[in-house]
TIBAVEX-819687 format. One record per residue (C-alpha): x, y, z; residue number from 1; chain. Coordinates in Angstrom, 3 decimals, m for minus. Example, Ala and Ser with C-alpha at 12.3 -4.5 7.8 and 13.67 -1.06 7.14 Angstrom:
<atoms>
       c1       c2       c3   k c
   12.300   m4.500    7.800   1 A
   13.670   m1.060    7.140   2 A
</atoms>
This chain:
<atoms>
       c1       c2       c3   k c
   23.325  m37.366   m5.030   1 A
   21.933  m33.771   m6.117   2 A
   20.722  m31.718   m3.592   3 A
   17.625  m29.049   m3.778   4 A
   17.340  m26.360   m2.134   5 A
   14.147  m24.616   m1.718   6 A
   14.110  m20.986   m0.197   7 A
   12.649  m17.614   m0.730   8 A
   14.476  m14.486   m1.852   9 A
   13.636  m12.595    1.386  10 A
   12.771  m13.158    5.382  11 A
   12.421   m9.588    6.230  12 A
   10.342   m7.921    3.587  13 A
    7.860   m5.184    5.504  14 A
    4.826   m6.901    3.610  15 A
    5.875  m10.389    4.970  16 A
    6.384   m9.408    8.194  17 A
    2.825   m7.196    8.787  18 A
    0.396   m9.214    6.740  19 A
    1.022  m12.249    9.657  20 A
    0.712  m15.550    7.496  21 A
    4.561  m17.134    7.946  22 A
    5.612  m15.822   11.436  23 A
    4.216  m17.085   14.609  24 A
    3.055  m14.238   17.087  25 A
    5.870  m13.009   19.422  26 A
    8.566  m13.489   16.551  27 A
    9.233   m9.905   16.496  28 A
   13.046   m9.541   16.779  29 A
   15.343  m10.187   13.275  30 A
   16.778  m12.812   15.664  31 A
   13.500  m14.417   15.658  32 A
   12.632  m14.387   11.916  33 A
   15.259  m15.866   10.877  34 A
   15.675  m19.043   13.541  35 A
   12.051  m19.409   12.467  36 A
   12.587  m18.764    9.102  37 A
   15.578  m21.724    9.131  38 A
   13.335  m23.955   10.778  39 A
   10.741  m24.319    7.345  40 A
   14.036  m23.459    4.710  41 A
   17.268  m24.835    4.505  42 A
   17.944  m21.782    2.027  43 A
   17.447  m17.894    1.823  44 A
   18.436  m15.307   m0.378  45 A
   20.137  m11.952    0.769  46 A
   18.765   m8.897   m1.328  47 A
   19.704   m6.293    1.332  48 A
   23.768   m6.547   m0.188  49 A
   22.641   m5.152   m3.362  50 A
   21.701   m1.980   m1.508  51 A
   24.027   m1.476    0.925  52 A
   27.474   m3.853    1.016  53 A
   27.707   m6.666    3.126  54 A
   29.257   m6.216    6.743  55 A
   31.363   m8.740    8.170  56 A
   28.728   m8.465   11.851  57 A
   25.994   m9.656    9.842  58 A
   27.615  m12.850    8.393  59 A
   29.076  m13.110   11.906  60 A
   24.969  m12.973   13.233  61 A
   23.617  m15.579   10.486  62 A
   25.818  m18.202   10.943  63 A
   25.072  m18.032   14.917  64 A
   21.385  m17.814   14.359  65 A
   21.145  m20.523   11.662  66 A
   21.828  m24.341   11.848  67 A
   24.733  m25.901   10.565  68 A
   23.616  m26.745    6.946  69 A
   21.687  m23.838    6.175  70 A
   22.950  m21.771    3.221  71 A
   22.600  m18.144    2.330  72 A
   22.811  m16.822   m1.099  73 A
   24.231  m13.590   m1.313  74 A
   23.121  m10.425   m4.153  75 A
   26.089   m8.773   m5.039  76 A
   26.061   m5.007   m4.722  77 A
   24.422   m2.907   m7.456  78 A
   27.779   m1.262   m8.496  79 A
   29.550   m4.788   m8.809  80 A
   26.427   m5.539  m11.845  81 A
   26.414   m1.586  m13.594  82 A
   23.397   m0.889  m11.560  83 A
   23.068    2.584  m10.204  84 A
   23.984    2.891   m6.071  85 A
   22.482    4.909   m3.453  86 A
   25.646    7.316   m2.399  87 A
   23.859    7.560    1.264  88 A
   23.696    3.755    1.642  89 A
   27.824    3.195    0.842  90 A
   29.951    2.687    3.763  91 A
   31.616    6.006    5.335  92 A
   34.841    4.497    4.020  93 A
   33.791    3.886    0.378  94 A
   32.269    7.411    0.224  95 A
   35.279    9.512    1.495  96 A
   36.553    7.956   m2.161  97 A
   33.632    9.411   m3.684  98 A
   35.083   12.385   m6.454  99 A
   32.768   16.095   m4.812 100 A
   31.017   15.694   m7.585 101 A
   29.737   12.577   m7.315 102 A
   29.262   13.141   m3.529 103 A
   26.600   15.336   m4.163 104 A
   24.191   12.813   m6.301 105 A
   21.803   10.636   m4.814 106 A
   22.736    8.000   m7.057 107 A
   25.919    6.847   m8.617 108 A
   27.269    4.623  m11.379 109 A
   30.353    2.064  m11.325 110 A
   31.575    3.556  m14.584 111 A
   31.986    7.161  m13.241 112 A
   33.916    6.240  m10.296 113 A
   37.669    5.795   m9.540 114 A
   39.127    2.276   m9.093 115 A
   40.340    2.291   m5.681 116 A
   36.870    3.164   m4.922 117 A
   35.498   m0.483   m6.625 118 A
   38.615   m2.605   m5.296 119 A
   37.628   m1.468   m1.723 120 A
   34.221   m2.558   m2.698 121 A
   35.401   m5.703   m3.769 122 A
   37.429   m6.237   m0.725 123 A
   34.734   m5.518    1.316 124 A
   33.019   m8.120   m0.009 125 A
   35.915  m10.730    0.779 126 A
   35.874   m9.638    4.060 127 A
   32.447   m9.553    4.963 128 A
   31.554  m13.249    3.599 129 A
   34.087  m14.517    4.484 130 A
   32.626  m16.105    7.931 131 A
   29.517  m17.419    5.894 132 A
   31.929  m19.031    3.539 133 A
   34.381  m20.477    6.372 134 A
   31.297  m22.050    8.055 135 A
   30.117  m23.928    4.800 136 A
   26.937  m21.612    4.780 137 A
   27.891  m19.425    1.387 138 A
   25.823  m20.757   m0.796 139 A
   26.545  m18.010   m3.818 140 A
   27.169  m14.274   m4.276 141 A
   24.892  m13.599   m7.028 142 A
   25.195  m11.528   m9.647 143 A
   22.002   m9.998  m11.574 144 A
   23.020   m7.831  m14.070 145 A
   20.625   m4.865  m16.188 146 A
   18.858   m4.535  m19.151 147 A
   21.488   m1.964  m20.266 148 A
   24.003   m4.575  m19.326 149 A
   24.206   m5.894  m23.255 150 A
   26.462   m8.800  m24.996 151 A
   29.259   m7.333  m25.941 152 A
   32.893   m8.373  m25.606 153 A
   33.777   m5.621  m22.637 154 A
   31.058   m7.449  m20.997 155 A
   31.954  m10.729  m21.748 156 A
   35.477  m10.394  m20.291 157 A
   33.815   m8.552  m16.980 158 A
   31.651  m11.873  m16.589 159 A
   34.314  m14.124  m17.473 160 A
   36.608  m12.136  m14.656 161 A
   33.993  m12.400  m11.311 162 A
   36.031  m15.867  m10.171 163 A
   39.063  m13.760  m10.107 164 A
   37.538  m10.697   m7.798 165 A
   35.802  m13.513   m5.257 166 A
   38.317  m16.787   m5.497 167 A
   36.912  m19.577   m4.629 168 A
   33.105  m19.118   m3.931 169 A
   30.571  m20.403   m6.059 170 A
   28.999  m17.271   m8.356 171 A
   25.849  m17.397  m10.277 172 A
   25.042  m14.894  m13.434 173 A
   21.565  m13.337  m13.723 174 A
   20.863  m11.526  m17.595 175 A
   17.769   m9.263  m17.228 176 A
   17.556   m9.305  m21.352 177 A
   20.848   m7.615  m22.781 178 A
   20.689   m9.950  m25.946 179 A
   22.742  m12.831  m23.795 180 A
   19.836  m15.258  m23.621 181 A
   18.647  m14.700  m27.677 182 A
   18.119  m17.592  m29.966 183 A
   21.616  m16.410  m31.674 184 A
   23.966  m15.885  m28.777 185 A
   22.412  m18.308  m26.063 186 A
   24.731  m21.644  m26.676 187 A
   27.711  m18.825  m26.492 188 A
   26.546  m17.472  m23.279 189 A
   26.366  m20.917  m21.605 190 A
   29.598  m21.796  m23.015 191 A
   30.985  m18.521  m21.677 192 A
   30.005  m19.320  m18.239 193 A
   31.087  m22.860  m18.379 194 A
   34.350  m21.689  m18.910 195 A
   34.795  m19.551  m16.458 196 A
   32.916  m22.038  m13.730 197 A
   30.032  m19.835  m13.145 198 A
   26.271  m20.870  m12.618 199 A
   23.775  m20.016  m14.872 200 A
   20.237  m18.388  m13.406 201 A
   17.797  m20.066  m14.731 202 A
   14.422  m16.928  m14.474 203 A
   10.338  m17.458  m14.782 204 A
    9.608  m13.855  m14.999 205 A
    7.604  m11.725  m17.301 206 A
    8.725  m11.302  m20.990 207 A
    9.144   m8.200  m22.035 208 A
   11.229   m7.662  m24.990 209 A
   13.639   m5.924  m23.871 210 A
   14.201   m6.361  m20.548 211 A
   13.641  m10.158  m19.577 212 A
   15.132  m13.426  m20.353 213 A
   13.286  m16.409  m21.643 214 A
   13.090  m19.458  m19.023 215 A
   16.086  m21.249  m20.428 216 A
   16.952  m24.470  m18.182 217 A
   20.431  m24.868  m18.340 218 A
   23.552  m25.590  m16.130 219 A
   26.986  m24.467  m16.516 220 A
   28.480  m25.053  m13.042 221 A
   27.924  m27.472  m10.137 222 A
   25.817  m25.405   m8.920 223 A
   22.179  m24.742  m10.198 224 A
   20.055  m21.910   m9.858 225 A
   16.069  m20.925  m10.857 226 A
   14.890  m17.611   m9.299 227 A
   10.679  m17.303   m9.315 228 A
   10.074  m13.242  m10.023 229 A
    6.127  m13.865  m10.417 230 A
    4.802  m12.848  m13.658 231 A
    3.780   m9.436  m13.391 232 A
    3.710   m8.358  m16.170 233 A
    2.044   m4.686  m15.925 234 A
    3.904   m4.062  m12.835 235 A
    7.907   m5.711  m14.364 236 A
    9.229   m2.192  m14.735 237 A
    6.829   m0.087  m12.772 238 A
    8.276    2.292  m10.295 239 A
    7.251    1.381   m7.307 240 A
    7.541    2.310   m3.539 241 A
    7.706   m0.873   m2.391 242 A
    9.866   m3.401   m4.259 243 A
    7.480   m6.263   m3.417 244 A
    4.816   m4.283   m5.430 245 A
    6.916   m5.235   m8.572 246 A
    6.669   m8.814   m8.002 247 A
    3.044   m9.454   m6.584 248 A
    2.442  m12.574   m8.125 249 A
    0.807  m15.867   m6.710 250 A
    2.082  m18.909   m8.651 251 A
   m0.823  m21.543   m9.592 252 A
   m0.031  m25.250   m8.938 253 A
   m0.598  m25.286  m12.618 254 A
    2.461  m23.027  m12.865 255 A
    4.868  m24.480  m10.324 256 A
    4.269  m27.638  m11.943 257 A
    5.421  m26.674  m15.662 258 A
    8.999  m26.713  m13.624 259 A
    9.077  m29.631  m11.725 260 A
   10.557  m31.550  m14.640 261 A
   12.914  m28.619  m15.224 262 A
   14.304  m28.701  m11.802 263 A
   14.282  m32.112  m11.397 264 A
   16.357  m32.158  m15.373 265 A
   19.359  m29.399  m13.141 266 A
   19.659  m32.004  m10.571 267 A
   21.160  m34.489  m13.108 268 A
   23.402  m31.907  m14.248 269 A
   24.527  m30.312  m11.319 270 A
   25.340  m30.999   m8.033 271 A
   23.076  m28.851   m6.029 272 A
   20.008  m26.783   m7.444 273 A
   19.054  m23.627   m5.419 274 A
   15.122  m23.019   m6.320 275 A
   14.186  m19.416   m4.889 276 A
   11.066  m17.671   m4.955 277 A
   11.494  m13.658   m5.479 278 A
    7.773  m12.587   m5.212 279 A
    8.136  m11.282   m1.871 280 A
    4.488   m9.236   m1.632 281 A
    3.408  m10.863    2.067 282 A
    4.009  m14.556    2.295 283 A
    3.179  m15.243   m1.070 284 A
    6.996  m16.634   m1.904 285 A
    6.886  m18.583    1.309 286 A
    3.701  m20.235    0.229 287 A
    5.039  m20.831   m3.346 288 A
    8.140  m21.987   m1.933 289 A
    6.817  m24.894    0.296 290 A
    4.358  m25.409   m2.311 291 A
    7.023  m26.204   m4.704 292 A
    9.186  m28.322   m2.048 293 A
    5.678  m30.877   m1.588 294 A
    5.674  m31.181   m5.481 295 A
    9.471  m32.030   m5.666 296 A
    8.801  m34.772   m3.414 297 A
    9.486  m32.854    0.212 298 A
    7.283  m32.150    2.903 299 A
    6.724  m29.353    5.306 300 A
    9.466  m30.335    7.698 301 A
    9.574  m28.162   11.094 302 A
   13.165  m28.469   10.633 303 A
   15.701  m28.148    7.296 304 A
   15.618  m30.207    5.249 305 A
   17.361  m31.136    1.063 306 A
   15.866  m33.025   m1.433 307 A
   18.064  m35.592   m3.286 308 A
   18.114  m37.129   m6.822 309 A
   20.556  m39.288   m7.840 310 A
   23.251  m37.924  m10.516 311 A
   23.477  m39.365  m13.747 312 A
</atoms>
């Protein structure tokens, strides 16, 4: 049987918590949110590890606060995908690596930096999933990787070597445009990943030319992912204060429908299908989210709960 997973990308987002539609008065602790949270989800994503790396307490905290077949999804951190990092938000340990120069900048790229520096990242990303993966609750570090992240065969061979760096754990590949989704190179791409065992992110986001990728349903692992970014598309590479600014966006039942038989077509091809919801402006993901569960054939169970198709 195929199991889907319906979740949101976020249980702590400042807009979700003030604006008062998902939590219940008096859950005001991050102990609270999330038991609550785990009660309407079986399945969250983590977006704070792509700003700061995971910590082994955290994982420790989830898996205590969560029931037994709940399953996080965890973002890489931006250096591990070529995305600029925020020097103030690495670990004391990972900046005392730092070269002066680089010390000094409030943001830093994986290409300028030594590699003991990025193998202690690495390892502390062992480390610090390492109790989410030992009690089943890993669901997969993801990676999402940039618009300047293009096809090229450099890149190709850094994609194809992510089972290597986290042995193992299931690992799912995000392209925000790059060229790896294009007419010409898509059928490579999925190959690429099917080689190397990782899961394909399947995206409804805005299209922008040059820095989105077309809604592609495909799977390339037992594992099978679709990530909901809204479709935004005056606000897809705004700078904003907020990052839930970027992805205000209220899906239509119209909309959520166009990928019920999408989703539903993963779950004969892979054994799981993680369906998350990244427009995280109030509760509007949560909404979408159990919105999308009832249409899959779910309910709006007080406790969590998968979805099952058989496998052909």
């Amino acid at each position: 049987m195929s199991a889907i997973l319906v979740g949101s990308c976020s249980w702590t987002d400042p807009s979700l918590v003030a604006c008062g539609g998902f939590y219940p008065p008096g859950t005001c602790t991050a102990e609270g949110r999330l038991r609550y949270y785990a009660t309407r989800f079986p399945l969250v994503e983590v977006d704070s590890t792509y700003y700061a790396p995971p910590t082994e307490r955290n994982s420790v905290l989830w898996v205590a606060r969560t029931p037994p077949s709940f399953v996080f999804d965890v973002k890489a951190h931006a250096l591990l995908t070529k995305h600029p990092a925020e020097v103030n938000l690495l670990p004391t340990a990972l900046r005392g690596l730092l070269p002066a120069w680089a010390a000094s900048q409030r943001r830093v790229y994986a290409d300028a930096l030594p590699d003991e520096l990025l193998e202690l990242l690495w390892e502390t990303h062992r480390t610090a999933l390492a109790p989410l993966a030992a009690a089943g609750k890993l669901g997969a570090v993801l990676f999402q990787f940039p618009p300047w992240f293009v096809r090229s065969r450099a890149n190709a061979a850094y994609v194809s070597g992510l089972p290597g760096r986290l042995p193992g754990w299931k690992l799912a590949i995000e392209f925000r445009g790059g060229g790896w989704m294009e007419p010409d190179s898509a059928t490579r791409t999925l190959n690429l990943l099917e080689r190397a065992g990782l899961a394909y992110v399947c995206v409804d986001e805005p299209q922008v030319s040059d820095a989105s990728t077309p809604p592609t349903v495909a799977a390339t692992a037992e594992l099978a992912m679709v990530r909901f970014h809204g479709r935004n598309l005056r606000m897809w590479n705004a700078k904003t204060q907020a990052a839930s600014e970027r992805f205000k966006y209220l899906y239509s039942d119209e909309e959520l429908h166009e990928w019920v038989p999408r989703v539903q077509e993963l779950a004969t091809q892979a054994r799981t299908v993680h369906v998350l919801f990244n427009n995280n402006y109030e509760d509007w993901g949560m909404r979408n989210a159990a919105r999308m569960r009832q249409m899959l054939g779910g309910s709006e169970p007080r406790e969590p709960q998968t979805l099952t198709l058989p496998l052909e």
